[in-house]
N, C-alpha and C positions, 0 to 999 in steps of 0.2 A: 504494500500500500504506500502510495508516492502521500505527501505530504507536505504542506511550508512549514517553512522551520520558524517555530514556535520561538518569541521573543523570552517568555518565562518557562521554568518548568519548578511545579510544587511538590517536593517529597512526601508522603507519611515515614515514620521511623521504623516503628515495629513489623518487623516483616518486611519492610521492604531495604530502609539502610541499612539496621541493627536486627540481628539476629539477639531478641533478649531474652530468650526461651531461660534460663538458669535463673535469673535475677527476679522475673515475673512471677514465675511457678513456687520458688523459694517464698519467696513474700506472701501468694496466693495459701501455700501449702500452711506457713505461721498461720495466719489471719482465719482459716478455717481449725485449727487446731484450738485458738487462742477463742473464738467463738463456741466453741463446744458442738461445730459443726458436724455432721457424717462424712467421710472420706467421701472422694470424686475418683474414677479413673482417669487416666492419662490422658485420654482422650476429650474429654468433659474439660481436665485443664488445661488442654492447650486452646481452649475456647475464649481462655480469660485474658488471651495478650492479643493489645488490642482496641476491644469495645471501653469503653468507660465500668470501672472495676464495678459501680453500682450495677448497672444494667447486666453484666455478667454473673454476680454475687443474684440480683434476684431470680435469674431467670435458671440458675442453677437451683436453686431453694424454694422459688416460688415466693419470694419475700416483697414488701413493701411497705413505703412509709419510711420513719426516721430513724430506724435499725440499719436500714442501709447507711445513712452516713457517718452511724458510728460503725461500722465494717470500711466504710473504706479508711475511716480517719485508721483503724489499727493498721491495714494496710499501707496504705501512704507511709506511717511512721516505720513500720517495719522495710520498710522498699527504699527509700529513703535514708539511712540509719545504716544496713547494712547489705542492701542489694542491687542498687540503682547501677550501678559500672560492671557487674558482675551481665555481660553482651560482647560480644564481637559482630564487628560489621564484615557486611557478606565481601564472598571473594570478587574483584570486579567493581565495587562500589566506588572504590577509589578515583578509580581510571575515568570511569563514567563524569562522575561532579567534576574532575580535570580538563575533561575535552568538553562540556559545556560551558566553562567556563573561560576555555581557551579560543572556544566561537563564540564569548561575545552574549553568551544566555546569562539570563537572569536565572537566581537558582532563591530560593524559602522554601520554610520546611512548616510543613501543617500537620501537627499530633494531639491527640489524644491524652498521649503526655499531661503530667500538670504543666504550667509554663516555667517552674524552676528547676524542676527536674530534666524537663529537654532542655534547657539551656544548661545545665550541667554535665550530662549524658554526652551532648553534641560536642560542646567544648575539650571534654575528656578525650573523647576522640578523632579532636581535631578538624570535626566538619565547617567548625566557625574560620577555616582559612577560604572557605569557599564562599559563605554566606553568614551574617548576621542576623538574617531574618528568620525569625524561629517564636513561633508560635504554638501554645499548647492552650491544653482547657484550665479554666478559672477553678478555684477551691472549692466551690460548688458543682462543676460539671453542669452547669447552666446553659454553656456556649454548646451548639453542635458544630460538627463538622463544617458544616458550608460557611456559619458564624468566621471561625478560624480558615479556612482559606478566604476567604473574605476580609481579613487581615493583613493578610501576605499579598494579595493584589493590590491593595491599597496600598502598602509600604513598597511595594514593586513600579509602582508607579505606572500600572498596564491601564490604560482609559475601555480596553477591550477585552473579556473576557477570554474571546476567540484566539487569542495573543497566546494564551498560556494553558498549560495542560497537567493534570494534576496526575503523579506515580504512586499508587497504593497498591495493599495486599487484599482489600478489602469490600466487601458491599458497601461498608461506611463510607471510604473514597471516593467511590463512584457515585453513592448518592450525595454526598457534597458536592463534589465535581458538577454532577447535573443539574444540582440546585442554584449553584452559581453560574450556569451558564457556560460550563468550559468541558474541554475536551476529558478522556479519561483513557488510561494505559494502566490496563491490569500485569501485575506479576504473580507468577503461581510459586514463586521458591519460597514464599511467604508461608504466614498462619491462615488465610483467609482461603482464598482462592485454590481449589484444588486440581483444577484443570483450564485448558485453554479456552474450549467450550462456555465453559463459568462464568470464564472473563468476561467474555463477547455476550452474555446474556445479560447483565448490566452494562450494554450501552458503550463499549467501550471502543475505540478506532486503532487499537494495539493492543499484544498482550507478550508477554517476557518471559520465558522461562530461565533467565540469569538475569544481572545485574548489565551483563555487557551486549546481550540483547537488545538492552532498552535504546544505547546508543542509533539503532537503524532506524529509529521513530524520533529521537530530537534533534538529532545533528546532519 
């Protein structure tokens, strides 16, 4: 698929920069322990990097109301405190933010994240040589998706939606993406997205199965 090259491109983190599978689950794995929760299989956990810790916590338990915010406050603290660096970014990611960078592309990052935890995450390793634009959810998780890439457009200075294109692992992605009017590029090395088919059924005009894939859709 032939394409103009895209003036922005907006990251998610999990799953798609940073592989933070250890640091997540770790924290996940406390915070249901530390709640007097029933164990979850593996698979039920890896459900949890990613969505906003509330919306994963209910919909794993069935729970709502203001029990959720004290699970995620235990979570946050515990993720925070002793898990948050505890990720590696994927192989190829590097290369990728170098050569958009080296054409000239605007690069922001839209997570899920709270905002001081991806701006610490990010700086640890190093993505702030590419980009300062780094954007995550509010202490409440008030903001959705489209909210926060709608932040990064604005500080990108795109007057055009159609300008920039959001890289996620996720449904989340894409339905922000779509919400604000902009392109979307699915990747499946991620938590989200299990296949290529997946991708392309939310809406998307690329899909990636590496990180160095994605390069044939921006650059």
């Amino acid at each position: 698929m032939v394409m103009e090259k895209y003036k922005a491109v907006i990251f998610d983190v999990d799953g798609t920069i940073l592989n933070t599978t250890e640091g997540v689950l770790a924290a996940v794995k406390y915070t249901i322990d530390k709640m007097g929760f029933h164990p979850l299989d593996e698979a039920q956990l890896l459900t949890f990097i990613g969505p906003p810790i509330q919306d994963s916590f209910a919909k794993a338990y069935g729970l709502e109301g203001q029990i959720l915010q004290v699970i995620a406050a235990c979570f946050r603290d515990r993720y925070k405190d002793f898990e948050l660096l505890k990720a590696v970014p994927y192989e190829g990611i590097y290369e990728v933010f170098q050569a958009l960078s080296d054409n000239g592309v605007k690069l922001a990052v839209a997570t899920y994240k709270r905002q001081d935890y991806a701006e610490d995450i990010l700086r640890y390793f190093r993505f702030d040589r590419y980009t300062d634009i780094i954007y995550g959810a509010d202490h409440g998780n008030k903001l959705k998706k489209t909210d926060i890439i709608r932040k990064c457009l604005e500080s990108l200075g795109i007057n055009s939606s159609s300008q920039a294109v959001m890289v996620g692992d996720s449904e989340y992605d894409a339905l922000g993406a779509k919400e604000a009017g902009m392109d979307f590029i699915g990747v499946t090395y991620g938590f989200g997205f299990q296949s290529i088919p997946e991708v392309f059924s939310c809406y998307a005009v690329g899909a990636a199965k590496s990180p160095r894939e994605l390069l044939k859709f921006l650059v």
